[in-house]
C-alpha positions in Angstrom: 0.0 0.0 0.0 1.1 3.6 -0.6 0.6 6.8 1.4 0.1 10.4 1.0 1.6 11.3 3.8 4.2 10.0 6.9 3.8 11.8 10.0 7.1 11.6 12.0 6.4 13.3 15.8 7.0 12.6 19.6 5.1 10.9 21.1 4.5 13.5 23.3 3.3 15.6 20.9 0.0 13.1 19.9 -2.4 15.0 22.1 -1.9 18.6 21.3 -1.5 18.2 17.5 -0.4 15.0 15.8 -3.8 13.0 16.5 -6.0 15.8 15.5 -3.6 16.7 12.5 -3.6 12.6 11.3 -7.5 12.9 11.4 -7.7 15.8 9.8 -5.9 15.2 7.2 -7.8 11.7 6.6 -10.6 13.5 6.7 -9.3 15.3 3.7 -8.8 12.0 1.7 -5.5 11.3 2.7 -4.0 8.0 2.8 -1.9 8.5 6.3 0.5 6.7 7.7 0.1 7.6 12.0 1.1 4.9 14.3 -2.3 4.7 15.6 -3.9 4.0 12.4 -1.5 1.8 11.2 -0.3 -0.1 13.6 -2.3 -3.1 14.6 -1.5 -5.7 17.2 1.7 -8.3 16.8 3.1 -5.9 14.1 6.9 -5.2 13.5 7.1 -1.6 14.9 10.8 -1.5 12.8 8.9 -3.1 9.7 5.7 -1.1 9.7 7.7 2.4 9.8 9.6 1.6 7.3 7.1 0.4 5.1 5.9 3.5 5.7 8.7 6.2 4.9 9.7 4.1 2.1 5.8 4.0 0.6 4.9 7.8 1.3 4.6 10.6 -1.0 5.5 13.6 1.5 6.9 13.0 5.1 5.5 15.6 8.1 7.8 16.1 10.4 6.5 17.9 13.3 9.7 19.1 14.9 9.3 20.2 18.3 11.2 20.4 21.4 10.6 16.9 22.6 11.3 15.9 18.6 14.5 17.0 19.4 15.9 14.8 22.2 13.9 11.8 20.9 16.0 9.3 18.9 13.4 7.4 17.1 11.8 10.5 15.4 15.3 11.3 14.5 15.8 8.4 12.7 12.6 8.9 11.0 13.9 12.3 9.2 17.3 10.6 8.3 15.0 7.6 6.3 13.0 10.8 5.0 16.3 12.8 3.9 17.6 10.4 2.5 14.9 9.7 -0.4 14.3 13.2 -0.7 18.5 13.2 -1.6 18.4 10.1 -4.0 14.4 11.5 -5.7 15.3 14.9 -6.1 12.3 15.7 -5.3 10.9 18.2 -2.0 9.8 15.2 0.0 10.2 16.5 3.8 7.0 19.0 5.2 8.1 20.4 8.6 5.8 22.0 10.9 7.1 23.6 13.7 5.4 22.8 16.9 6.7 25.2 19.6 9.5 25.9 18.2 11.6 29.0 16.6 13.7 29.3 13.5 16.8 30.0 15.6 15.9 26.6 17.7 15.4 24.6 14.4 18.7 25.9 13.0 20.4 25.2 16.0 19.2 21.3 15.7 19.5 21.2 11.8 20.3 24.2 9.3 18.8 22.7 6.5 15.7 21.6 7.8 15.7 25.8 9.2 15.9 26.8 5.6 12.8 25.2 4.3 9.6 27.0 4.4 7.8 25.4 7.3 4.1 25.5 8.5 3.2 26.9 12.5 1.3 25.2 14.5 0.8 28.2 16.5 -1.8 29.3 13.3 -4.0 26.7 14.3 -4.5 23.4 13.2 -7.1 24.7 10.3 -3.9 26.5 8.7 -1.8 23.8 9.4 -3.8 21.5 7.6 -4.9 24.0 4.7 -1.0 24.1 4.5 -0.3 20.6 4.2 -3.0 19.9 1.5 -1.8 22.5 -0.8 0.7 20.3 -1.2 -0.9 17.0 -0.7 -3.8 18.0 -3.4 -2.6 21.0 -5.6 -5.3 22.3 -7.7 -5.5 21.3 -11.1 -3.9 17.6 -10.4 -5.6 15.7 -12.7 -5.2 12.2 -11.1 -6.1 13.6 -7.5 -9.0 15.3 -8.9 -10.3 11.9 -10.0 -9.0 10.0 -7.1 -11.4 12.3 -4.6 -14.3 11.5 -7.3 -13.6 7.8 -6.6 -13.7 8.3 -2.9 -16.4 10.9 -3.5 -18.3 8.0 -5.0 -17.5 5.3 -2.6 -14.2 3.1 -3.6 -11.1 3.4 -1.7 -8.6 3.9 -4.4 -4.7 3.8 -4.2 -2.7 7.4 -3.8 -1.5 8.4 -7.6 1.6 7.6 -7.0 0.4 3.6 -7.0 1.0 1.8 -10.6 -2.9 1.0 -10.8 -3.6 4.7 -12.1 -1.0 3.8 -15.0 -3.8 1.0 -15.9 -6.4 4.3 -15.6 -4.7 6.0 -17.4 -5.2 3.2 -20.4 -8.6 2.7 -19.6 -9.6 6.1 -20.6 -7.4 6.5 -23.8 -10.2 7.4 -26.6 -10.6 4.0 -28.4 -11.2 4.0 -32.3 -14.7 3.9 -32.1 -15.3 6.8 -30.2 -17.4 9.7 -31.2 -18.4 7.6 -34.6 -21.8 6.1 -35.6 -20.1 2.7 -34.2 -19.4 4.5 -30.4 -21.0 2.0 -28.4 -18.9 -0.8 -30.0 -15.6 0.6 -28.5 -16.3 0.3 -24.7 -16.1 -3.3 -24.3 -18.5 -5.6 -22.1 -20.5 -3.3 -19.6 -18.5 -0.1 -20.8 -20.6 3.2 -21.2 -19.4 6.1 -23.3 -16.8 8.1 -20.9 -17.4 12.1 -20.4 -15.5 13.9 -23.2 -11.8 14.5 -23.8 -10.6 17.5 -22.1 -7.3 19.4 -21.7 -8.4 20.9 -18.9 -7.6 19.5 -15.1 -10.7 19.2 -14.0 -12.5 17.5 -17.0 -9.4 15.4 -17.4 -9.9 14.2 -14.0 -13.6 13.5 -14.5 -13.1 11.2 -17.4 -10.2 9.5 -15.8 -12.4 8.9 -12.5 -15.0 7.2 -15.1 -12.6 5.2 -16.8 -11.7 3.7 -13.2 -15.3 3.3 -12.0 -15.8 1.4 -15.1 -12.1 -0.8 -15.1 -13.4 -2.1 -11.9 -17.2 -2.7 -12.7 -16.0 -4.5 -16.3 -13.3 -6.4 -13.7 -16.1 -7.7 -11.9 -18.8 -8.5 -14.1 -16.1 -10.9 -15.8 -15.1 -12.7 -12.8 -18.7 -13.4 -12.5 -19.3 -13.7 -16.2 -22.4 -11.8 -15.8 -24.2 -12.2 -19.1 -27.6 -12.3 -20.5 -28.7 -15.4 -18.5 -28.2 -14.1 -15.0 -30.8 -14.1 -12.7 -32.2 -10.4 -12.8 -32.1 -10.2 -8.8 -27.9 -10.8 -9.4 -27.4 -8.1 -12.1 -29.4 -5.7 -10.1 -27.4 -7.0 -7.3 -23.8 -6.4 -9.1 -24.7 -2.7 -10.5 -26.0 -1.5 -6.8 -22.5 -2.9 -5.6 -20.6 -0.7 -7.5 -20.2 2.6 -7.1 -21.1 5.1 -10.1 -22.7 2.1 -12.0 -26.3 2.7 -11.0 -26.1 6.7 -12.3 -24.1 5.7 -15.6 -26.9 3.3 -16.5 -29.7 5.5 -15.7 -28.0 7.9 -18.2 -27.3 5.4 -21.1 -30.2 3.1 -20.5 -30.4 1.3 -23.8 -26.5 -0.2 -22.9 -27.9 -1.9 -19.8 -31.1 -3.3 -22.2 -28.3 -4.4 -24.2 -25.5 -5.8 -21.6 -29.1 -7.2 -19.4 -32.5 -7.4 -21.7 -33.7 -9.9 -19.3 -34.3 -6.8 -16.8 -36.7 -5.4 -20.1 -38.8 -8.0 -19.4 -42.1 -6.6 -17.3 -41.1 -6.9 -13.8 -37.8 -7.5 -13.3 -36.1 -4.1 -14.1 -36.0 -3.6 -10.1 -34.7 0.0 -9.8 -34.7 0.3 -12.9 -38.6 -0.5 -14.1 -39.9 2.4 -14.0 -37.3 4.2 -16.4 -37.9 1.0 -19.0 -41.7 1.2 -19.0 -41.6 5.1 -19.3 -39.6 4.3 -22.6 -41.3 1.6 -23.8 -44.4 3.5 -23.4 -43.1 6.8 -25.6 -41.5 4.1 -28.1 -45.2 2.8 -28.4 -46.6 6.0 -28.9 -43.5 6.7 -31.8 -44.4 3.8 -33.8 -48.2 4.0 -33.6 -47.7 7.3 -35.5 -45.0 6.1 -37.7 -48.1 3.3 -38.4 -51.1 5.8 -39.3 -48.5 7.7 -41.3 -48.6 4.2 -43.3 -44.8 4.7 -42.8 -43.2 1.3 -43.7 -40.0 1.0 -41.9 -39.2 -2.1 -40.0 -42.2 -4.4 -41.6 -39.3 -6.6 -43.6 -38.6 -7.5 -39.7 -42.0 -8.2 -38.7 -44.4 -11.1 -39.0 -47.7 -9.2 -39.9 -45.9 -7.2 -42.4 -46.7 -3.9 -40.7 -44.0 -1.7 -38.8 -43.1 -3.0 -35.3 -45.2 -2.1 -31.9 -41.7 -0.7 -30.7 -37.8 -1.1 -30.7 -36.4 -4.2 -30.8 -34.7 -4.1 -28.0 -38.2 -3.5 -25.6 -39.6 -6.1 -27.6 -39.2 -8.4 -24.2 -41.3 -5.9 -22.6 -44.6 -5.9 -25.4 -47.3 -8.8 -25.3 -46.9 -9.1 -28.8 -43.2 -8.7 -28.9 -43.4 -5.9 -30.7 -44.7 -8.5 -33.7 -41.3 -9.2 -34.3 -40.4 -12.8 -35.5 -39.0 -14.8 -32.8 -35.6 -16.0 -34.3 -34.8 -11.8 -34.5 -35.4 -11.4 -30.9 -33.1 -14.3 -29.6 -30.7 -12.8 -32.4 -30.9 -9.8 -30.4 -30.7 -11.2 -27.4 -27.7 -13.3 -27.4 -26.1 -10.9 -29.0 -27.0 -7.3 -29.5 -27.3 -5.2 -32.1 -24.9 -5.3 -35.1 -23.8 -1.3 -34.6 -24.5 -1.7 -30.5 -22.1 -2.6 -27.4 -20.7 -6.4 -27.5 -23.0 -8.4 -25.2 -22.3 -11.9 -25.8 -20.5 -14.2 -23.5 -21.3 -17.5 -24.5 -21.6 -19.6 -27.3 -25.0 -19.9 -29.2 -25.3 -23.4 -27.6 -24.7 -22.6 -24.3 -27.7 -20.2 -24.4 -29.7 -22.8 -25.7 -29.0 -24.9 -22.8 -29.3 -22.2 -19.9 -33.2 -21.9 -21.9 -33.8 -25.9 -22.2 -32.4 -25.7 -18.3 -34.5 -25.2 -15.1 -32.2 -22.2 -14.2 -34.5 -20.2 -16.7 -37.5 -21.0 -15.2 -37.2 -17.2 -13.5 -38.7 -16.3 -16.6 -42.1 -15.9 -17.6 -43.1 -18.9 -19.5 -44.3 -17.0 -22.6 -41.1 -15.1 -22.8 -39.1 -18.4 -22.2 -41.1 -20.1 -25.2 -41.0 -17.1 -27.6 -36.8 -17.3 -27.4 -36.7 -20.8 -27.3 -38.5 -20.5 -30.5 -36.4 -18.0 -32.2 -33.1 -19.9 -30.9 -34.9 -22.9 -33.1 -36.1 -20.4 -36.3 -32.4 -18.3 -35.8 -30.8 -22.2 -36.3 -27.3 -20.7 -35.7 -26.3 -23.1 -32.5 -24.3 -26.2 -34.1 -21.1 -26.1 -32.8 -17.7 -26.0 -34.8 -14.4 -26.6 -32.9 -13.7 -26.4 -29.4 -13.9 -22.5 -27.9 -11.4 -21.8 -24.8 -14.0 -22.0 -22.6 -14.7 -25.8 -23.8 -11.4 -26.4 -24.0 -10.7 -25.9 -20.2 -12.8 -28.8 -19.8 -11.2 -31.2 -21.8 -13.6 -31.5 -24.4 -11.1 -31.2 -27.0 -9.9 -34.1 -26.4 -12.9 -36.3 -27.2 -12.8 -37.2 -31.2 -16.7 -37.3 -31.3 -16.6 -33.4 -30.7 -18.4 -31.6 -34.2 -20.2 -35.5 -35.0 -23.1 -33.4 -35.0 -22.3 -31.0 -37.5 -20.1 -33.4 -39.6 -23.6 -35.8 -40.2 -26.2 -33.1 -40.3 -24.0 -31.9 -43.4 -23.7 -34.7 -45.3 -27.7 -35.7 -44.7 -28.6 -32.0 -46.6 -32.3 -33.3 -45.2 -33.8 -34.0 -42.5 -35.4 -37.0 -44.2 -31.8 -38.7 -44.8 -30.7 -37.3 -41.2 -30.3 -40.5 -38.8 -29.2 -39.7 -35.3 -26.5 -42.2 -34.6 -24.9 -43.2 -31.3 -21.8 -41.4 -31.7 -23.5 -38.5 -32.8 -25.8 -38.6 -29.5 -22.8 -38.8 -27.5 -21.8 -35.2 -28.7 -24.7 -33.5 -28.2 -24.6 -35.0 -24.5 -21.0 -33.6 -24.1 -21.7 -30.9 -25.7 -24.2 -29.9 -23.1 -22.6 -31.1 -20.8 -19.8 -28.5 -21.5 -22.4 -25.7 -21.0 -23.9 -27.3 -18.0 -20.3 -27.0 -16.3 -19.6 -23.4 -17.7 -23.3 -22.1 -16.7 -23.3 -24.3 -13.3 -26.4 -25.9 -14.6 -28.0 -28.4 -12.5 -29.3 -30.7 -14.8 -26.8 -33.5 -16.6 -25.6 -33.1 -19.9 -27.6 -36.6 -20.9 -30.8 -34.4 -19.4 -30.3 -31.2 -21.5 -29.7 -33.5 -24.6 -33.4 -35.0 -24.2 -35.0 -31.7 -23.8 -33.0 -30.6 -27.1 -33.6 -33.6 -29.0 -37.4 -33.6 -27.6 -37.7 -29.7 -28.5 -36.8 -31.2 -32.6 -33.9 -28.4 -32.8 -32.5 -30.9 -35.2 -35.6 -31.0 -37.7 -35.9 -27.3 -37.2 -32.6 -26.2 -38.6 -33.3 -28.7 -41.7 -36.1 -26.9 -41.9 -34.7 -23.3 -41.9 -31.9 -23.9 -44.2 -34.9 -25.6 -46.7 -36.6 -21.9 -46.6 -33.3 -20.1 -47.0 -32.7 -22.3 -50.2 -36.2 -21.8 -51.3 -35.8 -17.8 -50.9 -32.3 -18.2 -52.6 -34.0 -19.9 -55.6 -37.1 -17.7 -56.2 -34.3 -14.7 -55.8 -32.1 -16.0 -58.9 -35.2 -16.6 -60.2 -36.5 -12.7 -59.8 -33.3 -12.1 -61.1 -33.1 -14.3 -64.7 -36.3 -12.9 -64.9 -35.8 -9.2 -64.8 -32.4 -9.6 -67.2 -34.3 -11.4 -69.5 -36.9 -8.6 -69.3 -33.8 -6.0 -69.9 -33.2 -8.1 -73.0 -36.4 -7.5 -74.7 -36.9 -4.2 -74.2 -33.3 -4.0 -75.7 -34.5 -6.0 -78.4 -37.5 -3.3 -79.3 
């Protein structure tokens, strides 16, 4: 740990000054080393001071008349002097307790020519004193380390390597301030205030950056994604500081990052805000739909111009009309020009939906996105990912037998589910039964997705697509050969 600030003092001195002067200047969000803060019981006195003058920014060295004939203090200054010598740097901040100039130079000339602070001004002076130099104005990283403590985290004085990481965090990234912004901020990153040359704007931003470093750090280690419960998202952004504000300002990224908390009643702090929007979204599109405006209808199933934004479609008894297999699209993983959102693999969803652990959801919901996951017919899986690899999956040759026979069937009428291709759907879902800490066996999940005839729906889907394909080139022959007779006349 590093500190602002080392106070070296007699003891004697606690009473009168150095205890009211450590708190103080605490008080002021400064990381102090003082004995009786930072001294706990069965400590190394030896060790614990040095840690300390050798992890400090500044040293105060009250010098006083019993400073004077106490050795320990003494050898306090001499650690302090000597990596103010070797930094080149004004490290030492003397406050005279008692004392004169003439009896300071008469116990060190040096220290008697640096400017030193009275305690006979008060302790309000003294302390206004100290954090002029403790907090100059304008320093950009203590300007965002008080937001931090401002906002509630304890971060490290700016002298610590972690604000080098900060620093990175808030570099612009490519995308910013484009039409692909929200792309650039990573998994549960927000757009960060401007960039700004001045201080205190600079500051601002860099304080963001932090907040979010440590939110992002988090929601990783508990791979937070779009199949947590709602109670443990709303749980994760009320334990971090600063989160709870940022997504109140830039709603749609949490619909994105969390669209289960969309879904009518489970947006906990946050319901209020979604139904307000999804209510003024409804309003938008009505109008845009007795204009006869006819945006969106390639997306719908009616043909008309959707009920409301795709992303609130959770949120709309209809769904907004949307078809189902562009909802789970959406929902797995985002929009195509918004914030990355997806943590797993298109399978794994599919087993968190065929699992119990989804039965927090409202049935209809659960069906309509089991549905799409079926009509989107994007889940086989490939080669191992890193996350089945650390389970040893790659290791087992009937990994892809799926894939490799569904291929070479082209129909679902020549498709025969053999044993060894059994066997990889039940590892494979096994695989996402470990990563999700599903309860249910990956022989269990393999009967719910065989019974749910995900199989026979993806032969299905890739007939239409063919179908579409065909009439397309047929559209196409068509209008060249039209081109060709009117040439012709």
């Amino acid at each position: 740990m590093l500190f602002d600030v080392f106070i070296s003092h007699a003891s004697e001195d606690k009473d009168d000054l150095v205890r009211p002067l450590a708190a103080a200047l605490q008080q002021n969000r400064a990381e102090v080393w003082y004995d009786e803060f930072s001294l706990r019981a069965g400590d190394s006195l030896r060790r614990s001071i040095d840690i300390g003058l050798s992890k400090c920014r500044h040293g105060v060295v009250v010098l006083s008349q019993n400073f004077f004939r106490k050795h320990w203090p003494q050898w306090e200054l001499d650690g302090l002097l000597q990596r103010q010598n070797s930094e080149g740097r004004q490290l030492i901040l003397p406050v005279w307790h008692g004392v004169t100039r003439a009896d300071v130079l008469g116990y060190s000339p040096s220290l008697a020519d640096k400017v030193a602070v009275d305690s006979k001004q008060g302790l309000d002076h003294v302390v206004n004193e100290l954090l002029k130099v403790l907090h100059p104005e304008g320093s950009t990283l203590l300007i965002a380390r008080d937001v931090l403590i401002q906002a509630g985290y304890n971060p490290p004085v700016v002298t610590d390597d972690w604000w080098l990481d900060v620093v990175a965090a808030s570099a612009t990234n490519p995308m910013e301030g484009g039409f692909q912004e929200a792309m650039g901020w990573g998994h549960w990153g927000f757009p960060l205030p401007p960039s700004d040359s001045r201080p205190a704007n600079r500051g601002l931003r860099l304080a963001q950056a932090a907040m979010q470093m440590l939110w992002q750090e988090e929601a990783e280690r508990q791979r937070l994604s779009q199949v947590s419960s709602p109670e443990q998202v709303l749980e994760f952004i009320r334990s971090q500081p600063g989160l709870a504000i940022t997504c109140e300002d830039y709603l749609p990224y949490l619909a994105a990052y969390a669209p289960q908390l969309t879904i009518r009643g489970c947006g906990g702090d946050f319901e209020e805000l979604f139904e307000d929007w999804y209510r003024n979204s409804i309003k938008g599109n009505q109008a845009r739909r007795a204009k006869g405006d006819k945006t969106g209808t390639a997306l719908t199933k009616n043909g008309l111009p959707p009920k409301t934004e795709e992303i609130l479609a959770l949120r709309d008894p209809s769904f907004g009309d949307y078809s189902p297999a562009l909802i789970a699209c959406h929902f797995v993983q985002g929009d195509i020009m918004g914030p990355p959102v997806r943590v797993f693999e298109t399978i794994d969803y599919v087993a968190w939906f065929l699992s119990d652990e989804s039965s927090w959801m409202p049935t209809r919901v659960r069906r309509f996105l089991i549905e799409g996951l079926k009509e989107w017919a994007v889940w086989l899986w490939h080669h191992p990912t890193n996350d089945v690899r650390s389970l040893g999956v790659d290791e087992n040759p009937i990994y892809g037998s799926l894939l490799h026979e569904m291929d070479n069937a082209k129909s679902v009428a020549r498709f025969k589910l053999s044993e060894k291709t059994r066997q990889d759907i039940e590892a494979r879902m096994q695989a996402s039964s470990m990563l999700l800490k599903l309860k249910e066996s990956g022989a269990t999940l393999a009967k719910r997705f065989l019974d749910e005839k995900f199989i026979e729906k993806w032969f299905d889907e890739q007939q239409k697509i063919h179908r579409r394909d065909k009439d397309q080139q047929t559209k196409r022959k068509r209008a060249k050969h039209s081109e060709r007779g009117k040439g012709r006349n």
